[in-house]
MIGU-662926 format. One record per residue (C-alpha): residue in three letters; x, y, z. Coordinates in steps of 0.001 Angstrom, whole numbers, padded with zeros to 6 digits, always signed. Each point is the difference from the previous one (the first is absolute). Example, Ala and Ser with C-alpha at 12.3 -4.5 7.8 and 13.67 -1.06 7.14 Angstrom:
residues 2
ALA+012300-004500+007800SER+001370+003440-000660
//
This chain:
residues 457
UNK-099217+028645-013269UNK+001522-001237+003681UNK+001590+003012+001565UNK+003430-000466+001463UNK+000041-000206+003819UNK+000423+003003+001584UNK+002500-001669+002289UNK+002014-000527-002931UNK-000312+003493-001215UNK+001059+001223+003449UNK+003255-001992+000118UNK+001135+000512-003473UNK-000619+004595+001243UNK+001855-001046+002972UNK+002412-001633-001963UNK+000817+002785-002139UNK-000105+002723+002077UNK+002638-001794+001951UNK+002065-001089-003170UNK-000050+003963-000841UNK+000853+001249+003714UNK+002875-002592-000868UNK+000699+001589-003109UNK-000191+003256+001036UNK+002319-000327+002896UNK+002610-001790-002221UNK-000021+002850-002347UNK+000516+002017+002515UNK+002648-001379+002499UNK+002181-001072-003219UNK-000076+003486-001885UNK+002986+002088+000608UNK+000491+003054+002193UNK+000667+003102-001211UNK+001773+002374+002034UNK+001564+003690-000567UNK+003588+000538+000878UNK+001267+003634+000108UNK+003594+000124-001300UNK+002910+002445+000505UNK+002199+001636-000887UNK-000552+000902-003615UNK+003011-000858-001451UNK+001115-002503+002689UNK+000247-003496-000159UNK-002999-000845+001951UNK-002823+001166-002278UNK+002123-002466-002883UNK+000359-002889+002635UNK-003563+000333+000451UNK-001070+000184-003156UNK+001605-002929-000914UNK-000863-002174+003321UNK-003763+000832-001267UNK+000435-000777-003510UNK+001351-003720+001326UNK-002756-000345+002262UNK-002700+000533-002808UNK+001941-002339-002839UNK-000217-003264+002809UNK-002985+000529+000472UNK+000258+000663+003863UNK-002768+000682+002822UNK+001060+003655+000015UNK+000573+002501-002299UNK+001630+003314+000396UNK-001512+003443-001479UNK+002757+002506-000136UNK+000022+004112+001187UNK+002989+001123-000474UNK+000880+003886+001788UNK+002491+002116+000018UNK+001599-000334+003792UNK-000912-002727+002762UNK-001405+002969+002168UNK-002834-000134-002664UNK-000086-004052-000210UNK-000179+000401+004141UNK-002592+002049-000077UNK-001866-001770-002774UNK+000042-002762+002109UNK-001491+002002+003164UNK-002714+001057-001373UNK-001035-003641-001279UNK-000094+000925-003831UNK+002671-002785-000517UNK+000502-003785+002081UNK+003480+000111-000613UNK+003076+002515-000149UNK+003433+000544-000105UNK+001085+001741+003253UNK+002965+001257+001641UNK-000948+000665+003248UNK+002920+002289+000800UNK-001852+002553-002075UNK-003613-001174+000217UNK-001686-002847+001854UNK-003847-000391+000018UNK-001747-000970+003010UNK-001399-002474-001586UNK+003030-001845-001881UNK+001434-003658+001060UNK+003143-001249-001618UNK-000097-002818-002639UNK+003595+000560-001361UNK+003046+001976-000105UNK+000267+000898-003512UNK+003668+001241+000926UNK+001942+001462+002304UNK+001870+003056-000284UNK+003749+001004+002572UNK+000947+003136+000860UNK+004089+000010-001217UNK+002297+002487-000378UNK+003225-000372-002270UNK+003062+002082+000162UNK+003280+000061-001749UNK+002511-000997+002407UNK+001986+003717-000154UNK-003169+001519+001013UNK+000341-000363+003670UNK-003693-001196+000288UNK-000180-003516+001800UNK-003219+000627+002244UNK-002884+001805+000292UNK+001391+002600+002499UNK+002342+000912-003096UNK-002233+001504-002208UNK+000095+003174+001554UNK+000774+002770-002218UNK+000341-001976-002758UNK-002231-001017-003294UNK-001499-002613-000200UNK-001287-001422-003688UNK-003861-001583-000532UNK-000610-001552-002935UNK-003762+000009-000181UNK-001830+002829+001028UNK-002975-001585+001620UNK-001314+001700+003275UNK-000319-003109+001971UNK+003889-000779-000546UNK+000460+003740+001569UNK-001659-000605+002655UNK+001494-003156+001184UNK+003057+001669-000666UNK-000545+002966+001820UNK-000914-002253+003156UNK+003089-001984-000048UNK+001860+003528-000055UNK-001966+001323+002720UNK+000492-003046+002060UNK+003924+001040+000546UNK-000838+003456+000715UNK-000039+001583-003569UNK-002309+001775-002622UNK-000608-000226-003161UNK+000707+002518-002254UNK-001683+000248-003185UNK+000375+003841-001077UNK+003416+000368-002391UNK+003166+001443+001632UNK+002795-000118+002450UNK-001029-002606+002292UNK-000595+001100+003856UNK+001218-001648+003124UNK-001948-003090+001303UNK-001238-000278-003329UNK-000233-002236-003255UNK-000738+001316-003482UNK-001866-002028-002011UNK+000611+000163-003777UNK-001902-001739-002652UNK+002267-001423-002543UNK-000665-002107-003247UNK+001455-003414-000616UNK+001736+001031-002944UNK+001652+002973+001602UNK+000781-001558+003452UNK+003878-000948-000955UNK+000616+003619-000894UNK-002076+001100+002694UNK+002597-002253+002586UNK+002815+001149-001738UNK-000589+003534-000032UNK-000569-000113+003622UNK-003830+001222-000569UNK-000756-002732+002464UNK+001810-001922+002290UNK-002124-003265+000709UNK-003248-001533-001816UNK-003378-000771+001571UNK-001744-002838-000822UNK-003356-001123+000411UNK-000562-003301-002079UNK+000343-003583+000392UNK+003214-001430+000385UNK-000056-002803-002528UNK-001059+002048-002603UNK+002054+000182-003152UNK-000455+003814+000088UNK+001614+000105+003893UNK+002960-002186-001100UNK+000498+002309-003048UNK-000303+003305+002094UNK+002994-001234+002930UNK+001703-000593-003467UNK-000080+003518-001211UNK+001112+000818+003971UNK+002816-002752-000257UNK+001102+001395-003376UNK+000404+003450+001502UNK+002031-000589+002976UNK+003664-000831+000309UNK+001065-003851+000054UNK-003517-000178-000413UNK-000694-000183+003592UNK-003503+001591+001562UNK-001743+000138+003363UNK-003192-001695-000055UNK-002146+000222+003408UNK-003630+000705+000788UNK-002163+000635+003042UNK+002219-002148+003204UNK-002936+000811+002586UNK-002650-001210-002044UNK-002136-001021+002924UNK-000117+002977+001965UNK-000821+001862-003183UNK-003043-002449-000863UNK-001278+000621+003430UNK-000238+003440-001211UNK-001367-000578-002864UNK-001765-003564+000041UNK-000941-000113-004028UNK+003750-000200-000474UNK+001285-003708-000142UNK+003552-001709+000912UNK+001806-000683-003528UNK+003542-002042+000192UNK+002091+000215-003161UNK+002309-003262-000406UNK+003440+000149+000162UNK+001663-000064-003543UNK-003318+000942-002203UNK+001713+002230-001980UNK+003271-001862-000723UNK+002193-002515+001600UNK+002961+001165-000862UNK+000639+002243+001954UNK-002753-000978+002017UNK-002805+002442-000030UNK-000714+001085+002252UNK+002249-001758+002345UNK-002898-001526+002858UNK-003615+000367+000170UNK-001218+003413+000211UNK-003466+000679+001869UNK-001949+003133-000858UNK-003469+001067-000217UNK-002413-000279-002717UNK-003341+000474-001453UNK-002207-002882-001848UNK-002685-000203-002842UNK-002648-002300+001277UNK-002745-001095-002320UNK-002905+000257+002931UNK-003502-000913+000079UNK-003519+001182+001893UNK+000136-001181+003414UNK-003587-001542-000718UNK+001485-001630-003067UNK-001218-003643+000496UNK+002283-002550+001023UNK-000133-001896-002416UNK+000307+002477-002810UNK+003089+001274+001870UNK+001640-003508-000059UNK-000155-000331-004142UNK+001252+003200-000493UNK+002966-000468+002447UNK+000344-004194-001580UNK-000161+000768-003814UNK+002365+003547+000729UNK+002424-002645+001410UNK-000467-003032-002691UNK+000239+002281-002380UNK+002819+001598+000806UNK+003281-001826-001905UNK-002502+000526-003256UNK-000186+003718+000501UNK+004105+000311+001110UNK+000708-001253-003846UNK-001278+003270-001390UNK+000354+001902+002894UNK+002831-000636+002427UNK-001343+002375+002793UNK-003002-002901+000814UNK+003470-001437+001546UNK-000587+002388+003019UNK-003379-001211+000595UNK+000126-001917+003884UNK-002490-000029+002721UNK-000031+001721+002879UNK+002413-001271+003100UNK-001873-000770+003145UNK+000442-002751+002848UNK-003340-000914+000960UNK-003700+000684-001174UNK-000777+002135+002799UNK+002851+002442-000726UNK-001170-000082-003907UNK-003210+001260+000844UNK+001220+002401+002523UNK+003269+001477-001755UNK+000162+003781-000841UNK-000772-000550-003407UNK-002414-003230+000446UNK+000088-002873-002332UNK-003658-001078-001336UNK-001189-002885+001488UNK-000681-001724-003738UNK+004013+000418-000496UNK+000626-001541+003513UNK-002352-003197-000961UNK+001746-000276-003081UNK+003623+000358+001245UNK-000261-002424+003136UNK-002290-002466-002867UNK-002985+000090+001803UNK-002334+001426-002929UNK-003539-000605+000735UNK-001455-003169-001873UNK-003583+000130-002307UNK-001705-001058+003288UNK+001457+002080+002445UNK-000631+003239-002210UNK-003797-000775-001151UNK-000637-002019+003433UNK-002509+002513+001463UNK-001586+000194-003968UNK-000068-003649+000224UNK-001085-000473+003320UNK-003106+002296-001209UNK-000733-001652-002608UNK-000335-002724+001697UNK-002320+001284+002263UNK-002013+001593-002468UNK-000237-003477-002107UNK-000955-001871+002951UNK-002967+002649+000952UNK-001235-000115-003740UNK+000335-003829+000219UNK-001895-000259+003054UNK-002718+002565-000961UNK-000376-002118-003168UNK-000504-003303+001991UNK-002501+001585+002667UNK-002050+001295-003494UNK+000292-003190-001467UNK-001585-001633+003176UNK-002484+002968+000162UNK-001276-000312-003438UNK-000419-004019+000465UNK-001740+000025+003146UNK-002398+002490-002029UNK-000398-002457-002902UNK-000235-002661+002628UNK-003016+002214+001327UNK-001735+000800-002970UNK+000018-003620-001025UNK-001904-001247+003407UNK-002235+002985-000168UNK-000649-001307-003933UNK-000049-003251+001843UNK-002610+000742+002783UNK-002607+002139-002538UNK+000225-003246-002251UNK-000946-002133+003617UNK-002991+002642+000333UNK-001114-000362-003454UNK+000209-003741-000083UNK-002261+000494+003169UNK-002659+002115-001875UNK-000158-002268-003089UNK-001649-002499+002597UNK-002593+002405+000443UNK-003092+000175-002378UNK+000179+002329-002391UNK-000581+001269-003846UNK+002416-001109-002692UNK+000980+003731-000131UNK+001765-000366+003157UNK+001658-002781-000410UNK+000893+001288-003203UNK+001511+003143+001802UNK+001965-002302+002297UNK+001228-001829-002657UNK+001901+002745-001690UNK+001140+001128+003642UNK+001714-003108+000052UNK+001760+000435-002892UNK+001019+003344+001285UNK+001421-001457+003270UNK+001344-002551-002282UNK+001920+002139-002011UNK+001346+002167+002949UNK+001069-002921+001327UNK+001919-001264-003011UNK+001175+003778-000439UNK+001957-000192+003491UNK+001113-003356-000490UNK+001704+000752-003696UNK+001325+003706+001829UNK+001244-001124+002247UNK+000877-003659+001957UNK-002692-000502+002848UNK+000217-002990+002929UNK-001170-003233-001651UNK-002590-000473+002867UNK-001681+003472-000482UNK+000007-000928-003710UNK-001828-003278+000419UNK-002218+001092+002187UNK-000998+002578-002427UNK-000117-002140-002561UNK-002287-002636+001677UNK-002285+002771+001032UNK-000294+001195-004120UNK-000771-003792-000734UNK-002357-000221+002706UNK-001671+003136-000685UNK-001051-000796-003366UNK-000988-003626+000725UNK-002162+001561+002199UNK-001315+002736-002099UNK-000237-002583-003084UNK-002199-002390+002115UNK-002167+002890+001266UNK-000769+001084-003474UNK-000897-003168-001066UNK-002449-000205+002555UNK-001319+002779-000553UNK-000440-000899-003600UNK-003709-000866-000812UNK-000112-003693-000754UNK-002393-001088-003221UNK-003105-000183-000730UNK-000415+002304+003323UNK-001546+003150+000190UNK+001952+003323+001227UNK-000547+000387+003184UNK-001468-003460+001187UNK+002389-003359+001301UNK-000274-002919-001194UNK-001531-002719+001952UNK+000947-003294+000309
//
């Protein structure tokens, strides 16, 4: 049976060892991501948003997909996200920031506000002393923004029930349900809030306020040196709440009013790749109108504000540099991200391919060499046929050339040898034997002579 050429065996292996690097590579550039978020707070509606933003990225089928770990506060997602156990979290850096955290989005954006009923005498900041002011949610990230506002116009906060002392505001935690009663029975004169403005529990809360005061006019101011008190405090961020959010007639409140404010960021490792980065920011933002039909607070979802790339990179609460590539549309293409994998597998293919041709030329210069050694011993033999001798010799030579024959054939059939070697050979077999063939006929004793004596003429 012929045996296939080994030159064909060696390019269908090198075939499929490159169609399965091929394969294998495919498979794995085209499977999706997984990543672990860290969501808080329980009960807020980040962990839902979330939970929902993953659940769209897994039914279309996208390159990423979102495991969720949910905690209880965003000190714990922030420190979740320190220690590496998760790749992304939700942060708000005026309570926690990691070291290693870059901004992809602002999930939303919470302003410091303060609303008053108009008879309250409370217009500003600096009129909150000795008086009560209302928070809604008792959260102790909320009291501490507050309590910096306060002590920005030279107050304290007083948290400890009873008459309140001078320079000082008392803070009272007061239920939504009970805040009317709490207004009109002078329990506290103003209300505290932490939130975000376009919220539909905000608008309802000035509402209650509204409801409470006479001709249903209020006070509503926040921080008015928002600046210098972000220069104290640098995790703080400049909120503006339009004129006329909460009703246009009247108009409230009447012109823009510019506090300070804290944000929940969903952040990412700093040595989160780029491109990673970039399809979590692009499908958060795609998807976003599908998520706002179920849940309205997606609304608030907008990108960080920056002028140029240098100031994104170097802001006090950086922006990742996969968000940046996606937001100015410069997201890295198939070739720029696997161009150094490329590049080396090019490299490495062209070494393989070029080791393959120098042992391709190495094992046919050693056919080549066997056959004119198999080529020279058939010279030498067709030499010593021409010397007297017994018809055991010659017999001996005779299957030596059919052993150098065969070799021959063997390397010829193996593998393709230069048609001059190969003829040469081959004329050397054919003279070989005609030589060995016309010295044992010689030899052979002719009739009617006796072993051992020659004929004579």
């Amino acid at each position: 049976m012929r045996r296939m050429p080994v030159s064909r065996e060696m390019v269908f292996l090198v075939v499929a060892v490159l169609l399965s690097l091929a394969a294998g590579a495919a498979l794995y550039w085209s499977r999706a991501s997984t990543l672990t978020v860290a969501v808080a707070p329980s009960g807020g509606t980040e962990p839902t948003l979330l939970k929902a933003y993953a659940e769209g990225l897994a039914a279309r089928r996208k390159g990423v997909r979102l495991k969720i770990l949910p905690f209880d506060g965003v000190r714990e997602s922030a420190e979740a996200l320190a220690r590496g156990e998760v790749d992304l979290a939700v942060v708000r850096p005026d309570v926690a920031l990691p070291p290693n955290a870059l901004t992809l989005a602002i999930l939303r954006e919470q302003a410091l506000i303060v609303v008053a009923p108009d008879g309250a005498g409370v217009r500003a900041f600096p009129d909150l002393a000795r008086k009560r002011l209302g928070m809604i949610a008792e959260r102790s990230a909320d009291r501490t923004l507050i309590g910096d506002a306060v002590d920005h116009y030279g107050l304290k906060l007083q948290t400890e029930p009873g008459p309140v002392a001078a320079g000082s505001v008392a803070l009272v935690a007061v239920a939504e349900d009970d805040l009317a009663q709490a207004l009109a029975e002078k329990r506290i004169d103003a209300v505290a809030l932490v939130t975000t403005p376009t919220t539909p529990a905000a608008r309802r809360i000035v509402g209650l306020v509204q409801a409470a005061a006479r001709n249903r006019k209020i006070a509503l101011f926040g921080v008015t040196e928002g600046p210098a008190l972000i220069e104290r405090f640098p995790r703080l961020q400049a909120v503006s709440v339009p004129a006329g959010l909460f009703g246009g007639r009247p108009k409230l409140p009447e012109e823009d009013v510019a506090t300070v404010g804290a944000s929940y960021r969903l952040m990412a490792r700093s040595d989160l790749s780029r491109s990673t980065a970039a399809e979590v920011t692009q499908y958060l933002f795609e998807m976003r109108n599908a998520l706002a039909d179920t849940l309205p607070a997606a609304n608030a979802i907008h990108a960080p504000s920056y002028e140029a790339t240098a100031g994104a990179t170097s802001a006090r609460l950086p922006i990742h540099p996969g968000a940046i590539d996606y937001y100015e549309r410069e997201q890295e293409s198939f070739i720029e991200r696997y161009e150094t994998w490329i590049y080396l597998v090019a490299f490495l293919g062209g070494g393989v391919g070029s080791g393959l041709a120098w042992l391709r030329q190495r094992l046919s210069r050693l056919r080549r060499e066997r056959v004119e050694v198999a080529t020279e011993r058939l010279l030498e033999i067709q030499a010593e046929a021409r010397r007297p001798g017994d018809a055991g010799r010659l017999q001996a030579l005779a299957g030596e050339i059919d052993d150098l024959a065969a070799e021959i054939v063997r390397h010829a059939v193996d593998r393709p040898t230069e048609p001059r070697t190969m003829s040469a050979a081959a004329m050397a077999v054919d003279a070989a034997r005609s030589t060995v063939r016309r010295a044992a006929e010689a030899a052979r004793p002719q009739p009617g002579t006796k072993p051992g004596l020659r004929a004579v003429d």
